[in-house]
NUSEMAR-597414 format. One line per field, with one value per residue (C-alpha): x, y, z; residue number from 0. Coordinates in Angstrom, 2 decimals. Layout:
<nodes>
xx = X, ...
yy = Y, ...
zz = Z, ...
num = NUM, ...
</nodes>
This chain:
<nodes>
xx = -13.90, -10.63, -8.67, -7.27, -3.55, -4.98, -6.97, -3.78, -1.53, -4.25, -4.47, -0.42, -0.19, -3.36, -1.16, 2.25, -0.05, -1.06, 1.83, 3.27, 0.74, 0.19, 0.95, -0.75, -3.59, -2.43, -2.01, -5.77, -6.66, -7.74, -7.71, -4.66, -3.76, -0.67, -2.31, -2.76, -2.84, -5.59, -3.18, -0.57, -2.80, -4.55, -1.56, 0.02, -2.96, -3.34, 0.57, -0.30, -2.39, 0.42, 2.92, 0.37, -0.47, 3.06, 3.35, 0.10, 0.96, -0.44, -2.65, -4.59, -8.67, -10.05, -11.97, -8.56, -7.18, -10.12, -9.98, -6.28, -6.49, -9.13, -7.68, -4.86, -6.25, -8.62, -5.42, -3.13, -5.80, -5.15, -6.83, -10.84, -9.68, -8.24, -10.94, -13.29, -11.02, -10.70, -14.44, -15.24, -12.69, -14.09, -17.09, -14.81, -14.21, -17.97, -18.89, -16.21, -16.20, -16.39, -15.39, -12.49, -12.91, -14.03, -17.29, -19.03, -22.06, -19.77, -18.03, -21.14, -21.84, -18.96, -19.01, -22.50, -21.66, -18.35, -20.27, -23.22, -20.87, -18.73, -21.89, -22.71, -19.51, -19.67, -21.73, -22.86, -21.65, -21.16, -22.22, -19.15, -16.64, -15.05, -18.51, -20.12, -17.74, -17.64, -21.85, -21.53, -19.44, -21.62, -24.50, -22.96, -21.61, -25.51, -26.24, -23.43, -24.17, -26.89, -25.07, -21.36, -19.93, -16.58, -14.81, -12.41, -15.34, -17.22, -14.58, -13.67, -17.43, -17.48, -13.64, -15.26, -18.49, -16.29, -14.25, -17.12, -19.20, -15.45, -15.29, -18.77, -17.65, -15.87, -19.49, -21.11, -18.62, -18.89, -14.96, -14.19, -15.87, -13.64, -10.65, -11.45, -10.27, -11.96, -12.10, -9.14, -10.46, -12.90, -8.86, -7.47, -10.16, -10.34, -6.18, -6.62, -9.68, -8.13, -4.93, -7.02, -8.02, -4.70, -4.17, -7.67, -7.21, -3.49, -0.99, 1.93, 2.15, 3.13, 6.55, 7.41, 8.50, 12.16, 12.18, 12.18, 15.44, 15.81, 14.38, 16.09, 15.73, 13.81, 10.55, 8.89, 9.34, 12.35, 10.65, 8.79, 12.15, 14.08, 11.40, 11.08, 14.76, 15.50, 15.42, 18.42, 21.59, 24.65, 26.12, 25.96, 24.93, 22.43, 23.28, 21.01, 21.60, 20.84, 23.56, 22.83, 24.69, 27.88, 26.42, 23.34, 24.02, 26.64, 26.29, 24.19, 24.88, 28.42, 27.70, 25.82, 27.68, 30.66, 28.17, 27.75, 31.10, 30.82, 27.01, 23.93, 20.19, 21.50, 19.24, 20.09, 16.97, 18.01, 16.43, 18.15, 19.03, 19.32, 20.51, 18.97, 21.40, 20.19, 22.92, 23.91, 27.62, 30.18, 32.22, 29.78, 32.71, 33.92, 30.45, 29.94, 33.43, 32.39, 29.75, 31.10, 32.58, 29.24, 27.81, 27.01, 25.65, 22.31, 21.04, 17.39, 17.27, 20.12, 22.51, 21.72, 23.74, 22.45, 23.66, 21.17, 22.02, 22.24, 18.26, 17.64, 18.71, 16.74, 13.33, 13.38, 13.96, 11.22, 8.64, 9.61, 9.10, 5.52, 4.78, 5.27, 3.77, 1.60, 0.82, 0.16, -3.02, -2.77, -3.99, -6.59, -5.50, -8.50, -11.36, -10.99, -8.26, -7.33, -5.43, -4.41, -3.18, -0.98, 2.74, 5.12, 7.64, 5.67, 1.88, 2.65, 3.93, 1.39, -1.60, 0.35, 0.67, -3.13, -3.96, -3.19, -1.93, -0.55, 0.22, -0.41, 2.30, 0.47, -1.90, -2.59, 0.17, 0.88, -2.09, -1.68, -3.21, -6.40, -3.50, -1.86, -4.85, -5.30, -2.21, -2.55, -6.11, -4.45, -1.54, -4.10, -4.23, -7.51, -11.33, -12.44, -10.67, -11.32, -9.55, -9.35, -7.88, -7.97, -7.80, -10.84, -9.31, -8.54, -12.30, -12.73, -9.71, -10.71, -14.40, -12.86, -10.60, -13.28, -14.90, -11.38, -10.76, -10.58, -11.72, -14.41, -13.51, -15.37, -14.13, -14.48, -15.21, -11.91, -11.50, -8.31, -5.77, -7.60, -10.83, -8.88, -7.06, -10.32, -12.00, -9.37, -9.50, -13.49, -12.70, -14.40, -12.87, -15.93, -18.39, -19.03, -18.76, -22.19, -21.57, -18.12, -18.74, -21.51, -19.18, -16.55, -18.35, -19.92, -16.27, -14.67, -17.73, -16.91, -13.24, -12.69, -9.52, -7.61, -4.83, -1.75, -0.02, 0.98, -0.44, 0.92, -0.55, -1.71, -5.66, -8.93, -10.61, -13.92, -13.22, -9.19, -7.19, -4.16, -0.35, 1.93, 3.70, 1.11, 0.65, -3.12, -5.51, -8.11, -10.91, -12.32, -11.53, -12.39, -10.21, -10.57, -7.96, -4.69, -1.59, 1.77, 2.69, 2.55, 2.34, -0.31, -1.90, -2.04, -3.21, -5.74, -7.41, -6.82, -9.51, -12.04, -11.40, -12.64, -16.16, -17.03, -17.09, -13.22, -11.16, -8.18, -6.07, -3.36, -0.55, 0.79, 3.91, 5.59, 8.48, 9.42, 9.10, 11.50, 11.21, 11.91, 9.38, 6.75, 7.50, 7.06, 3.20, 2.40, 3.53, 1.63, -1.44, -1.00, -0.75, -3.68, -6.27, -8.16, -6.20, -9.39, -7.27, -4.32, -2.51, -0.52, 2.69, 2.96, 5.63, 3.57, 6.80, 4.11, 4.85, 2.70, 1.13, 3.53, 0.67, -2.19, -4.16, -7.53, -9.67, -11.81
yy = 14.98, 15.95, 18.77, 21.03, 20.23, 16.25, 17.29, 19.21, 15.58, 13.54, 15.73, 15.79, 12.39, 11.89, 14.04, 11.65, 8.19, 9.19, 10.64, 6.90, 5.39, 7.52, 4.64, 2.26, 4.86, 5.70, 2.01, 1.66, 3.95, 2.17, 4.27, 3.19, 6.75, 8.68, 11.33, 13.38, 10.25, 10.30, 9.00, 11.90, 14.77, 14.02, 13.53, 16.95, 18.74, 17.22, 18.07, 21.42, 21.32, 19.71, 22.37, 24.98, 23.11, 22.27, 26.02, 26.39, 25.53, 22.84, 25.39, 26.09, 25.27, 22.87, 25.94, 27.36, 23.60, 22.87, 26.37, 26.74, 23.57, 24.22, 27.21, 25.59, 22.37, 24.64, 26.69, 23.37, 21.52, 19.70, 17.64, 16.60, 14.25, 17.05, 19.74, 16.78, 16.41, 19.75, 20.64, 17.53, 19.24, 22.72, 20.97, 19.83, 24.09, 25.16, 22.22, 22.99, 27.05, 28.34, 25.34, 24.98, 20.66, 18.30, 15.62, 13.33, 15.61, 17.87, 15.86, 13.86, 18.03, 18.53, 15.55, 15.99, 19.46, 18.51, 16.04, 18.72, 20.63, 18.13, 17.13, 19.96, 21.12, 18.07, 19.17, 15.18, 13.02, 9.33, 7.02, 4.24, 7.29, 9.17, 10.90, 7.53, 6.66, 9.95, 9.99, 6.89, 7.70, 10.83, 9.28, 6.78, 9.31, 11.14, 6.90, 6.82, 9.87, 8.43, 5.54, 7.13, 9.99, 8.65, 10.40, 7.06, 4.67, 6.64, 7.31, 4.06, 2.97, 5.70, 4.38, 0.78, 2.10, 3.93, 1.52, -1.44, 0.69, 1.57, -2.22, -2.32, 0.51, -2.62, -3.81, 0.28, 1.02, -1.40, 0.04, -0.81, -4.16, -5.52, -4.45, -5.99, -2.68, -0.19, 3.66, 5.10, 8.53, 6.36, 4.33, 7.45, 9.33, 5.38, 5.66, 9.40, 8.65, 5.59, 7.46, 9.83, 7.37, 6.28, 9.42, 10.06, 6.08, 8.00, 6.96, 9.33, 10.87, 8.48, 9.02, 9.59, 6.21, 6.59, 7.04, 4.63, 3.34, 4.82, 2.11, 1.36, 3.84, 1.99, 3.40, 5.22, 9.38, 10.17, 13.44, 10.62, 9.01, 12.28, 13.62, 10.52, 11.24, 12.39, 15.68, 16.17, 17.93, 15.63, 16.81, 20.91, 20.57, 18.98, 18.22, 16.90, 16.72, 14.68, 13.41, 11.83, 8.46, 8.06, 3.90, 2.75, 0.39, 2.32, 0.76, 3.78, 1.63, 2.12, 5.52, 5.01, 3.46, 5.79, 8.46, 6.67, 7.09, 10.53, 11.36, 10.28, 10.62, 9.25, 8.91, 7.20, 6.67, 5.88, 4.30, 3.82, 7.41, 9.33, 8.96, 11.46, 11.68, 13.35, 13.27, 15.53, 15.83, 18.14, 17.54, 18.17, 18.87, 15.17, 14.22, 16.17, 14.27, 11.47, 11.56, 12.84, 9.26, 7.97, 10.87, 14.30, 17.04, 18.20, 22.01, 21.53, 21.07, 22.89, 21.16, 22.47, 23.11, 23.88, 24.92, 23.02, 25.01, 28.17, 27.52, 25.93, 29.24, 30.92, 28.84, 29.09, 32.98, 32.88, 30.67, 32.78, 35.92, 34.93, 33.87, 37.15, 39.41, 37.25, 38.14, 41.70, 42.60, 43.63, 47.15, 46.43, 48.04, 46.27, 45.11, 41.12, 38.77, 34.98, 32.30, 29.10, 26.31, 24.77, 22.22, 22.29, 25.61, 25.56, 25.45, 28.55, 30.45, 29.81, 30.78, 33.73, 34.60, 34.22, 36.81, 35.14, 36.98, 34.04, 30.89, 28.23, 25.66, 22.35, 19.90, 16.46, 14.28, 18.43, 19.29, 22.95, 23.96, 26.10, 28.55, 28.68, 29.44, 32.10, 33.72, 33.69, 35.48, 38.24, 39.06, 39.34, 42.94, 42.74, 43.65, 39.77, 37.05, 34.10, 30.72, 27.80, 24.61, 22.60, 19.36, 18.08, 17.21, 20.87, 22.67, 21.86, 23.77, 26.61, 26.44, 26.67, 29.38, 31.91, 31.85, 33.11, 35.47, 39.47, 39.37, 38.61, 35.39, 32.85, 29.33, 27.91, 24.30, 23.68, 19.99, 19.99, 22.16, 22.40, 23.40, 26.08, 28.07, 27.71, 29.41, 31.54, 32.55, 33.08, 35.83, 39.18, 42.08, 44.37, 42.03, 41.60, 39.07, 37.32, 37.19, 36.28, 32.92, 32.05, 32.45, 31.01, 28.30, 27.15, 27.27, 25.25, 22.77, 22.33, 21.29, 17.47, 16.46, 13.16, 12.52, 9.60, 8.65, 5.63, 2.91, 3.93, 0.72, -2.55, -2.42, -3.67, -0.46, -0.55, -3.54, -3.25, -5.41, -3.21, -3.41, -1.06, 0.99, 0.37, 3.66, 4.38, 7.06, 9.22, 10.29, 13.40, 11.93, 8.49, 5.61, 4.75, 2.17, 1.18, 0.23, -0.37, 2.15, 6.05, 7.15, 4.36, 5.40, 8.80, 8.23, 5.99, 8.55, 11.75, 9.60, 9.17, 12.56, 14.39, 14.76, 15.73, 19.41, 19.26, 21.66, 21.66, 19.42, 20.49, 18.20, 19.27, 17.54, 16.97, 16.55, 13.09, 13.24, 14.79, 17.06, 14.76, 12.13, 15.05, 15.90, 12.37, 12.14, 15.42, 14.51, 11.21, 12.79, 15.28, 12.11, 10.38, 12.55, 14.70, 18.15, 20.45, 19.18, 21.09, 19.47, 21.95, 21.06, 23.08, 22.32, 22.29, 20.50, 19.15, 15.85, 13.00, 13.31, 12.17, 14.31, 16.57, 16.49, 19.60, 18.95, 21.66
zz = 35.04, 33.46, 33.36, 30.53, 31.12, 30.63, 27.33, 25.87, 26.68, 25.20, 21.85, 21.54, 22.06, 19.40, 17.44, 18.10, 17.48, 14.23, 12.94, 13.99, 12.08, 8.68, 6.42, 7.92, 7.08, 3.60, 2.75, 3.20, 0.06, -2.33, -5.34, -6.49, -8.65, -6.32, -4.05, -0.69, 1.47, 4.36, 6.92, 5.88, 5.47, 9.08, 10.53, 9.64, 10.36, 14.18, 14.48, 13.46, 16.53, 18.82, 18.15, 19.27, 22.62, 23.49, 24.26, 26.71, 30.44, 32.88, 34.40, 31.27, 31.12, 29.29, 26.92, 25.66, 25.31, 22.77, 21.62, 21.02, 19.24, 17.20, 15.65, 14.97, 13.32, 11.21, 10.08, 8.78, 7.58, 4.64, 1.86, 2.82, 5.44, 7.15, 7.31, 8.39, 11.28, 12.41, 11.91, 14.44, 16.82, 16.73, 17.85, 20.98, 21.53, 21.20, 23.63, 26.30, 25.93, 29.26, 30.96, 33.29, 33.38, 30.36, 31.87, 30.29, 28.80, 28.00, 25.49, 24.42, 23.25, 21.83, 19.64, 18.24, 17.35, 15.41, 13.38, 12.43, 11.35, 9.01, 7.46, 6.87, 5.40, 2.84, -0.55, -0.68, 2.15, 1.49, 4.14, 5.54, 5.38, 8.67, 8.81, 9.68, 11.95, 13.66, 13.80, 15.39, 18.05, 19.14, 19.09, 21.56, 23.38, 23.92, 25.33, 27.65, 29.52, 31.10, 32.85, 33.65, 34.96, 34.44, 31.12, 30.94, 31.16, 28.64, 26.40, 26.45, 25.21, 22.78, 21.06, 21.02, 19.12, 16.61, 16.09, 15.85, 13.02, 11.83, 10.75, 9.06, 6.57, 4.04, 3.53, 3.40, -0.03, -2.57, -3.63, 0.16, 0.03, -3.30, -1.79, 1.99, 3.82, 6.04, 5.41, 5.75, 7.34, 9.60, 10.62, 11.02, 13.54, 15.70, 15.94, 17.57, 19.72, 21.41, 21.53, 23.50, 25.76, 26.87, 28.00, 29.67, 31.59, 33.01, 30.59, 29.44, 25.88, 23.26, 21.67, 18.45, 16.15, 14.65, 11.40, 9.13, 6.83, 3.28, 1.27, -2.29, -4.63, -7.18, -6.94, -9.87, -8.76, -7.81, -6.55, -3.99, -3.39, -2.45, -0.18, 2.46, 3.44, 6.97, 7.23, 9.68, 8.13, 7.99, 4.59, 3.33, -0.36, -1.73, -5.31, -8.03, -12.11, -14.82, -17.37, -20.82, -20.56, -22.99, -23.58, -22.94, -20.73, -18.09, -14.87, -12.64, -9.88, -9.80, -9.87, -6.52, -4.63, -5.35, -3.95, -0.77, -0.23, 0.09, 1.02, 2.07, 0.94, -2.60, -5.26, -8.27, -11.03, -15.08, -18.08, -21.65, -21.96, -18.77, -14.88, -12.45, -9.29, -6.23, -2.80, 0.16, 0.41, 1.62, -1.50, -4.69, -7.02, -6.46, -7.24, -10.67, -11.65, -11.19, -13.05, -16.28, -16.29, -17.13, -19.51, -20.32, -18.19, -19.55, -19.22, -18.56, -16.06, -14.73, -12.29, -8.92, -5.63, -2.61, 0.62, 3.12, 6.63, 5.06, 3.34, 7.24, 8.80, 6.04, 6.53, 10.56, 9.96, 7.81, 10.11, 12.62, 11.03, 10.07, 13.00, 15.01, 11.92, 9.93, 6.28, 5.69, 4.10, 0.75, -0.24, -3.04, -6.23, -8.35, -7.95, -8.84, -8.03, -8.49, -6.18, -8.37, -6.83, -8.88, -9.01, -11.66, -12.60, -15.81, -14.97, -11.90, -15.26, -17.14, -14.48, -13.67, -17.09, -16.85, -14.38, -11.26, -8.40, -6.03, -7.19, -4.14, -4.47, -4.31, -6.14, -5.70, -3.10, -2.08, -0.41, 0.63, 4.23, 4.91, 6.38, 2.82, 1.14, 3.60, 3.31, -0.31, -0.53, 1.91, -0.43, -3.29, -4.15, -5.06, -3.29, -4.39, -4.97, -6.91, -5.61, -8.27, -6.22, -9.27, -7.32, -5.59, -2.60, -1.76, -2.79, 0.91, 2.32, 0.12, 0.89, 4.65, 3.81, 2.77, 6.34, 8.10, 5.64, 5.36, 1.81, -0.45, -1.05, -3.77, -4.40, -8.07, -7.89, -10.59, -10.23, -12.46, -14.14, -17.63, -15.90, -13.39, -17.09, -19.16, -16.04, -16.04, -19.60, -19.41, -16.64, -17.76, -15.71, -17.43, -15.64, -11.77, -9.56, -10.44, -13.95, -14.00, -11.28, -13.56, -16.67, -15.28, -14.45, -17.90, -19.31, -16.66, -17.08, -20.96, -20.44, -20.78, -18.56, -19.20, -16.86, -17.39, -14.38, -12.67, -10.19, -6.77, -5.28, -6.07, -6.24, -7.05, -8.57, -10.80, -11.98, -13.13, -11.84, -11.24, -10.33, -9.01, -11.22, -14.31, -16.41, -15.38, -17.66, -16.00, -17.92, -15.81, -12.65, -13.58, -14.06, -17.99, -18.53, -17.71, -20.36, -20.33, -22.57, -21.62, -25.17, -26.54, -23.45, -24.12, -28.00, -26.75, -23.69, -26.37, -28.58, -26.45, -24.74, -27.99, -29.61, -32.85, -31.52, -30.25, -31.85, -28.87, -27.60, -25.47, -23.81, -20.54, -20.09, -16.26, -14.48, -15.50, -18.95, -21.35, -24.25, -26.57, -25.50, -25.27, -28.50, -29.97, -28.42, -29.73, -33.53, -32.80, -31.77, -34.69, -37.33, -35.51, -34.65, -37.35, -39.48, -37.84, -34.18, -33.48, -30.48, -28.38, -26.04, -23.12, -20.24, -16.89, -14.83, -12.90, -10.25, -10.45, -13.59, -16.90, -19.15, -18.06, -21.17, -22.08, -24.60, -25.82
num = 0, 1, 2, 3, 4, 5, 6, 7, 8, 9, 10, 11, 12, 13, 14, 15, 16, 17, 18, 19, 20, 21, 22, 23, 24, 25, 26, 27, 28, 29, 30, 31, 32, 33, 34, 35, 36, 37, 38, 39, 40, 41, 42, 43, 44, 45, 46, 47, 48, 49, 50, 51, 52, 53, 54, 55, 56, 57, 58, 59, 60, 61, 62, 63, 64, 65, 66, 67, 68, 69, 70, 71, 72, 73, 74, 75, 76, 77, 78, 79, 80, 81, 82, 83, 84, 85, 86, 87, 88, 89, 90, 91, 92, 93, 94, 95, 96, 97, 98, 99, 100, 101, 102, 103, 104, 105, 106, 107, 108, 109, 110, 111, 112, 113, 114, 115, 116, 117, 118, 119, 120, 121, 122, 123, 124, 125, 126, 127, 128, 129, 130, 131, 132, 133, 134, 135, 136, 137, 138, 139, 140, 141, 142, 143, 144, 145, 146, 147, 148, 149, 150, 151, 152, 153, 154, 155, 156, 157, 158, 159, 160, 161, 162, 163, 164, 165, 166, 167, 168, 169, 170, 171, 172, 173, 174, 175, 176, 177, 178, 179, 180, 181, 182, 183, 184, 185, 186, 187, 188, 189, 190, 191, 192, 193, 194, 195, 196, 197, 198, 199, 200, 201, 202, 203, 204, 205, 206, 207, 208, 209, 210, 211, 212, 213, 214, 215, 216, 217, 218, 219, 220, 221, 222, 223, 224, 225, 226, 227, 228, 229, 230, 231, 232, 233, 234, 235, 236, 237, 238, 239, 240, 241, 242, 243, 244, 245, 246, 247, 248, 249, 250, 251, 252, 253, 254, 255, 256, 257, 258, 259, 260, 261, 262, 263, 264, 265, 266, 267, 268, 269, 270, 271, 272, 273, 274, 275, 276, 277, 278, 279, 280, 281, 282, 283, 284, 285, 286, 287, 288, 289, 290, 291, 292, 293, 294, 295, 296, 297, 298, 299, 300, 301, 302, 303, 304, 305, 306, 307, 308, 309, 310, 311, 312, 313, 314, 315, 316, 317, 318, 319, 320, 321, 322, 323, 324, 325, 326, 327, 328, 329, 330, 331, 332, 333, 334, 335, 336, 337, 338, 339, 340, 341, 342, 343, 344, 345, 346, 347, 348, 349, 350, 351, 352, 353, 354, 355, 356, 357, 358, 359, 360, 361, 362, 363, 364, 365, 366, 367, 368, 369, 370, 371, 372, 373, 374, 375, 376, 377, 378, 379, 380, 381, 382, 383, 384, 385, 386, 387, 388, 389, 390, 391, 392, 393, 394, 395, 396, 397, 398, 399, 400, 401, 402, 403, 404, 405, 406, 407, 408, 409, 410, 411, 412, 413, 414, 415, 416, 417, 418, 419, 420, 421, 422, 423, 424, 425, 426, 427, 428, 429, 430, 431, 432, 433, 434, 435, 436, 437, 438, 439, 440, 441, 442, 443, 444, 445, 446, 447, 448, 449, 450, 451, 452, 453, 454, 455, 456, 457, 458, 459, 460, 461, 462, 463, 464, 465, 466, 467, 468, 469, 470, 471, 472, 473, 474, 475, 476, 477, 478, 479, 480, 481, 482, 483, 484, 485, 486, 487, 488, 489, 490, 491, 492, 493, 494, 495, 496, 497, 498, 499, 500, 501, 502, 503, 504, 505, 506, 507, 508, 509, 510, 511, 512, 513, 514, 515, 516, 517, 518, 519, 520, 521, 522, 523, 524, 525, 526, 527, 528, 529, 530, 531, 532, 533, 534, 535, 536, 537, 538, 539, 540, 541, 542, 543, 544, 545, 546, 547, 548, 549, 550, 551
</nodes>
């Protein structure tokens, strides 16, 4: 047997291994559009777990260990990855409750309850996934109770059978097969069982990797760029503008390595017309005169100057505020509500110009936790409230949100902005909740979504060949074709996005393009597609995606 201050160390150091390992996990997806990574999204919802445990003492039993982590994995689960995860771990609570020590049968339980309960959580599940993996290992786990008492020993057998089936997933998913890679989830669950182990065969907790070096900034979003910075305050402001460049060909890298001078966590993207700058620096006003030596300031966006410790103090106050009060239930004033889950200054406007009483910051690369979601339903001042996560890799969060909330709580299955405002716009506040779901519903279901973004990855995907950094087009959800041009690309999707019935088209526009280029799709859609078409602009600011495109 093993005790609960040995359980807590081996789910930290899970925790600590997989964190280590996230993009060796995220480099196994093989759909090559930009999104919540596997290896990311587990990995922040086991630390979630971690930071719980660190505070429960050596004496502790095994129950609360499994319990205390439970909650907490549940709570900061993110994307479908995640919720897998932390279903298979509540299994580990309900099979230890009660216990003081962790054997064998105990955890052979605990297993086979964590994977009835991801199945079951999973509308279709898809054989050679984490759920196969995962099977696998409890079912192994019910064998080796019958020859061991030893937890190492039959740990040890269980790790080897996950990780042995974990290897026969590349010939289970024909996608999996073309690329030569194993399931990323199925990775990700082998790196925290064996991590596990370690700890369970006497080993100490593993420590965390050091960060890695700030590649070159020559990646395609500079939003992607900025974020993988350390997040330890050298500098006070962080300072970010764009300028229009006086020539088109001013050197930006002059620019940048002026701003190394004087900062760190520089950023420095241009093309023909524009250089975004993004440092931290105790000096910004040296920084803005710089650049006026290569262009103009522009006004939208706004320059921006931050004070970094003073938002630090702010967001510690803040996390530990919520922490010690939670979210306050919100006194219902009506009788329906929405949650939208949404990224981009101008999509939140527009959903909460819709109706929407929280707007969840998040979408797809942003997965938002089961926590957020949670929060968000509380603050709705309504009796019910409608949730539209308008990605697919977040219906599961929600789905897991509605069963730890205080509310009457249903999920719309809104795969994608479009579908999430025309449910949105269907909403009937004469009607009750029946009607309205199955209104709601039919609307969302006639929306035809077409998405342009880029190739995050090189990748062998329904048979495209494609390279990094190509301009990819989704047809609802499904890779169409890729291009090299975002507006030919955007023409060409828009066409076979419409039927003869199509009355609508409207072009959501995100953060990395400009009004200007917007504008120049839009009046070549308009002199392309038919005069009974009118082809709306709308600024959604969104990451990601260079157009979010509805056709109705």
């Amino acid at each position: 047997m093993i005790n609960g201050c040995v359980l807590r160390d081996a789910y930290i150091s899970a925790a600590v291994t997989i964190a280590n390992r996230k993009r060796e996990v995220d480099e196994l997806n093989v759909y090559p559009v930009p999104d919540g990574d596997t290896g990311t999204n587990m990995s922040m919802t086991m630390g979630n777990a971690a930071a719980e445990l660190k505070r429960l003492p050596d004496s502790s039993a095994a129950s609360e260990v499994a319990s205390t982590a439970a909650s907490a994995l549940l709570r900061g689960a993110r994307g479908n990855s995640g919720v897998i995860l932390s279903l298979l771990f509540r299994g580990f609570a309900k099979g230890l409750s009660g216990q003081n020590d962790v054997s064998c049968q105990s955890l052979a339980n605990a297993l086979e309850l964590g994977v009835d309960a991801a199945y079951k959580a999973v509308m279709k599940p898809v054989e050679g996934t984490i759920l196969t993996v995962a099977r696998a290992a409890a079912n192994k786990a019910q064998e080796m109770v019958r020859t061991t008492n030893d937890v190492s020993t039959f740990w040890q057998e269980v790790c080897s059978e996950a990780d042995c089936v974990l290897a026969k997933t590349t010939d289970m998913l024909p996608v999996l097969k073309k690329a030569g890679v194993v399931d990323a989830g199925g990775q990700g669950l082998v790196i925290i069982f064996f991590a596990m182990l370690a700890v369970f065969k006497g080993g100490k907790i593993a420590e965390p990797s050091e960060k890695p070096q700030q590649s070159d900034a020559s990646a395609e979003s500079f939003r992607t760029a900025v974020s993988e910075f350390d997040e330890d305050i050298r500098f006070t402001y962080c300072t970010e503008f764009i300028i229009r460049k006086n020539e088109a060909d001013a050197d930006s890298l002059k620019l940048r390595a002026y701003l190394e001078t004087i900062g760190d966590c520089v950023v420095v993207v241009d093309d023909d017309k524009i250089i975004k700058v993004h440092v931290h620096t105790d000096n910004p006003g040296l920084v803005l005169q710089k650049a006026i030596e290569f262009g103009t300031f522009i006004n939208d966006p706004k320059p921006k100057i931050e004070n970094m410790r003073i938002q630090h103090e702010n967001k510690v106050r803040d996390a530990n505020d919520a922490a010690n009060s939670g979210v306050p239930l919100a006194e219902p004033v009506k009788e329906f509500g929405f949650v939208a889950v949404a990224a981009g200054h101008g999509l939140e406007a527009m959903f909460s110009d819709l109706g929407a009483d929280v707007v969840v910051s998040g979408g797809q690369t942003m997965n938002p936790a089961t926590e957020d979601l949670i929060n968000a339903i509380r603050s709705t001042p309504a009796n019910t409230a409608f949730i539209l996560p308008n990605n697919k890799n977040i219906i599961m969060a929600a789905e897991q949100a509605v069963k730890l909330s205080d509310k009457n709580v249903c999920v719309l299955q809104t795969r994608t902005i479009p579908q999430g405002i025309a449910a949105m716009l269907a909403f009937d506040e004469s009607l009750g909740l029946a009607e309205n779901r199955i209104g709601m519903t039919k609307a969302l279901e006639k929306v035809s979504t077409g998405l342009i973004t880029f190739a995050a990855r090189d990748s062998e995907y329904e048979g495209h060949s494609i390279k990094q950094g190509e301009i990819l087009a989704l047809d609802n959800g499904k890779l169409s074709f890729t291009d090299k041009d975002i507006n030919k690309a955007a023409l060409k999707l828009v066409r076979r996005l419409i039927k003869s019935e199509s009355s609508y088209v409207t072009l959501i526009y995100g953060s990395d393009v400009t009004e200007d280029k917007a504008e120049k799709v839009q009046q070549l859609l308009r002199s392309k597609l038919s005069d009974k078409i009118e082809v709306i602009l709308v600024n959604g600011g969104q990451p990601v995606y260079y157009y979010i495109i509805s056709v109705e």
